[in-house]
Residue, then its C-alpha position, 0 to 999 in steps of 0.5 A: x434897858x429898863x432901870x430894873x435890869x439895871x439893877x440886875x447889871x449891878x446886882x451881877x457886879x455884887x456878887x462877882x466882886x464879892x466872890x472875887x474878894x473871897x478868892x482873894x482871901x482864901x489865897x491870902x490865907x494860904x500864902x504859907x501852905x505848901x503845895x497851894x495853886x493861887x486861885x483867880x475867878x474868871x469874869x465874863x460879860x453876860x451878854x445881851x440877846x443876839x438871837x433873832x426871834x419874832x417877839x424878842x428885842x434887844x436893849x443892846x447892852x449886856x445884862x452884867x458880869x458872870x463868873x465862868x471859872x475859878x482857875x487854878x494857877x497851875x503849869x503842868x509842864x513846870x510842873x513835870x520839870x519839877x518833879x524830874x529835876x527834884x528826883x534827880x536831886x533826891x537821887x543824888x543827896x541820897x548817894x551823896x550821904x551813902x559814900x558819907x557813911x562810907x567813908x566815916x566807916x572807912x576813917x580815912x585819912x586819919x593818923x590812926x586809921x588803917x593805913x597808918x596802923x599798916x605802916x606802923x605794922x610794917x615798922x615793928x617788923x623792922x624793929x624786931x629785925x634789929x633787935x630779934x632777941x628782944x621779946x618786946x619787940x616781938x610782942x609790940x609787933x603782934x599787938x600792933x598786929x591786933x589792932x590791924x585785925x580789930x580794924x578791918x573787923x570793925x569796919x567791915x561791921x559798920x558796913x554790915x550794919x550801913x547795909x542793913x539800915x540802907x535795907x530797912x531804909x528801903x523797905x521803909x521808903x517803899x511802904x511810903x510808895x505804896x500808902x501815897x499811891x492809894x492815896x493818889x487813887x483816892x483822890x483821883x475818884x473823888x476829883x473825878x466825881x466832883x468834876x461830874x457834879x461840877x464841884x470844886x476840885x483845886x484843893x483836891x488837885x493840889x493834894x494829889x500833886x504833892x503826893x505824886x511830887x513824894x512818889x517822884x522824889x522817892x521813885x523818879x514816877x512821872x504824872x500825867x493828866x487826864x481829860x477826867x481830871x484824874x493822873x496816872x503815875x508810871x513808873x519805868x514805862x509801867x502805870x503805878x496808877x491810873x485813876x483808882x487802881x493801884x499797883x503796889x511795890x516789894x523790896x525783895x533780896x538779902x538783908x545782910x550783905x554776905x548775900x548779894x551774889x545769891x539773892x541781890x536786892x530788887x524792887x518789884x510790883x507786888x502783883x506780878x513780881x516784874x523789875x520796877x525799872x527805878x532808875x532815880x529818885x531816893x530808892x534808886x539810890x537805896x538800890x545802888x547802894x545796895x547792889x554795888x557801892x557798898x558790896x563793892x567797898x565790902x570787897x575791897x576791903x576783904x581783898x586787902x585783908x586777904x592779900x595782908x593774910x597770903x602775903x605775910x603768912x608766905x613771908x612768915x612760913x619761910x622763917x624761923x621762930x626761937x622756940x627753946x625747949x627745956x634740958x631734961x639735967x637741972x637745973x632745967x636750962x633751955x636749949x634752942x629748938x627752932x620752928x618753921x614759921x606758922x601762919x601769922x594771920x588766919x582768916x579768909x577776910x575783913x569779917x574774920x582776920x585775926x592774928x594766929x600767934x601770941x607768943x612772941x617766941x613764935x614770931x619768925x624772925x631768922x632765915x635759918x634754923x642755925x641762927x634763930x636770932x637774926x633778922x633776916x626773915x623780919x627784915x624782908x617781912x619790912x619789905x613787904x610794904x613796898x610791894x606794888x602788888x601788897x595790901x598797902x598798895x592795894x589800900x591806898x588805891x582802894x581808899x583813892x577809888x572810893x574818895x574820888x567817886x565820892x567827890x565825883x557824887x558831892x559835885x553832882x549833888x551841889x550842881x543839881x541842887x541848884x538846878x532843883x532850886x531853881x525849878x522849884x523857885x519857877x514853879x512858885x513864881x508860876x502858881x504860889x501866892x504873891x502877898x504883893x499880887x493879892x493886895x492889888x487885887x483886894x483893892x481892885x474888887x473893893x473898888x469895883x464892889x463899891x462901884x457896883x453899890x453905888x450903881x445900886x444906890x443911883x438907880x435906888x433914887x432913880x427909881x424913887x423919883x420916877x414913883x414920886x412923879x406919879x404922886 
């Protein structure tokens, strides 16, 4: 080896040092960015001649180092494992926070929720039965009838209004879908350029593995890498993406929850309008929400309200009320004039009950037209509330179903956030940034740096000594 290849062997060491040094700060400075791949040069040795030829020999040691690659800390599997698990999780939170709002609408248990507005209900019609000349009993019973009705209408309006912010959720969360698909696309085409011309494409990766982590935390999409460098995204066994082409998705359906058996919501691809097949993710849980949990808790609650209206206004047609009528010889005293019990509530569910009667003369009180003032009819109205096929019942069993899913969802939810976590936690072990890891390395190739210039400085001296000799 000649001493002027020799500074080429230690030239080679400068500049991949240095490199090195660079990469090492470019990973030092995004330590914090979400989404980075550390990065790591690849050395190589240059290696000397090993091809025969006639007029060629070898000096029989390599001619210094050289970069091959700058490889991207990246695990594709861990990847994947990633992007299934947290889906799921987001699937779950989002579940988990729709039976939340489900359950602050239903306000139950609470000592002035539904159930005790009820037993209360049931309570007054005792009173009038003890006391069934007593006006205010009468009208104690019809207001706390009212606010019975006032009740049901209101939470069955808060679920109204939850399935419409779910909807516009919905449709929010899809225009995402489809603006992080163009942008996936986008960056496919550029990465796929830039391979071609042998550019740098980590940053560029890491990007576009972030947007397609957002399309599976929203949809469950799965990404697969291709030779090009460029993913396709496929969503329920349909390609979402493939390299620049993009297949755009639409929420279609109801608005309002009234609509659900006619026109049930459903997200489909733009193009052709086929189902998108969504099973996780948090439009998943947007469409359960949707097509069951709330329509199903919807009808729950109009079930109870129509049977509270079937049972007590059959209960109530069977008695009489104290309707008197005045004398026609004054001074005008009144005579009793008794009437068959009317509809006590009208309706035909939570969205319009409402009670029927205000005058408390028109409450039926009596078994019979004879005796208008006893409590018989009021008596087996009390009843009523023991009935195992009744409104309290069906309630009380309506509230127990909707609270067990809910735990049901709440321990799945705190179990896959575990999960999610520590995916999460061994992916960034695989490809996020050690600050401990990138010191060592500073001082590694600041070493072999220096190394490599007193290399230089050496065969410099050499080199001035071997001219001094001819002087």
């Amino acid at each position: 080896m000649s001493t002027f290849s020799g500074l080429n062997t230690a030239l080679s060491a400068l500049y991949a040092q240095r490199r090195a040094l660079d990469l090492t700060g470019q990973n030092i400075a995004n330590a914090n960015t979400e989404g980075y791949s550390r990065q790591r040069v690849e050395l190589s040795p240059a290696e000397a001649v090993s091809t025969p030829a006639r007029w060629s020999t070898s000096p029989g040691t390599g001619d210094g180092v050289r970069i091959t690659d700058v490889t991207r800390l990246h695990n594709e599997f861990m990847t994947n494992r990633t992007r299934a698990d947290r889906g799921l999780n987001e699937y779950l939170q989002a579940r988990n926070a729709v039976f939340g709002n489900v359950e602050q609408a239903i306000g139950e248990p609470s000592d002035t929720g539904l159930q005790s507005q009820l037993a209360d209900f049931w309570s007054s019609w005792s009173d009038v039965a003890n006391r069934p000349g007593d006006l205010s009993a009468r009208s104690q019973l019809i207001s706390r009838a009212n606010t019975i009705t006032g009740t049901m209408g209101s939470t069955r309006q808060n679920l109204d209004d939850l399935f419409g912010a779910t909807r516009e959720s919905l449709d929010a969360d899809i225009a995402v879908v489809n603006q992080t698909s163009t942008g996936i696309a986008d960056l496919n085409y550029r990465i796929t350029l830039a391979k071609n011309a042998s550019l740098p494409t980590n940053e560029l990766a890491d990007q576009r593995d972030q947007l397609v982590q957002r399309i599976s935390e929203l949809t469950g999409a799965a990404g697969r890498l291709n030779e090009n460098g460029s993913v396709d995204v496929s969503l329920g066994g349909n390609l979402l993406v493939q390299g620049d082409t993009v297949r755009n998705l639409a929420a279609s359906g109801t608005t309002t929850v009234d609509g659900r058996t006619v026109n049930p919501v459903q997200v489909q691809f733009a193009d052709n309008g086929s189902a998108a097949g969504i099973s996780t993710g948090k439009i998943a849980s947007h469409l359960e929400a949707l097509t069951k949990t709330i329509p199903d808790t919807v009808a729950g609650l109009d079930s109870v309200a129509r049977t509270l209206i079937q049972t007590v206004n059959d209960q109530h047609a069977k008695g009489w009320d104290i309707t008197t009528m005045p004398s026609p010889t004054p001074p005008p005293p009144t005579t009793p004039n008794p009437q068959p019990g009317g509809a006590f509530f009208t309706g035909t569910s939570a969205k319009d009950i409402t009670v029927a009667i205000s005058d408390p003369t028109k409450v039926a009180a009596s078994s019979t037209p004879t005796t208008p003032y006893q409590g018989d009819n009021a008596n087996a109205m009390a009843k009523v509330a023991k009935d195992p096929l009744g409104a309290d019942t069906q309630y009380r069993n309506f509230v127990v179903d909707i609270g067990i899913q809910a735990q049901t969802v709440n321990r799945r939810a705190s179990s896959q956030q575990v999960i999610s976590d520590h995916a999460t936690a061994a992916e960034q072990a695989e490809s996020g940034v050690s600050l401990d890891e990138e010191m060592t390395n500073m001082l590694q190739f600041q070493r072999a740096y220096e190394a490599a210039a007193k290399v230089i400085s050496t065969v410099d001296t050499t080199l001035d000594t071997l001219i001094n000799m001819k002087r």
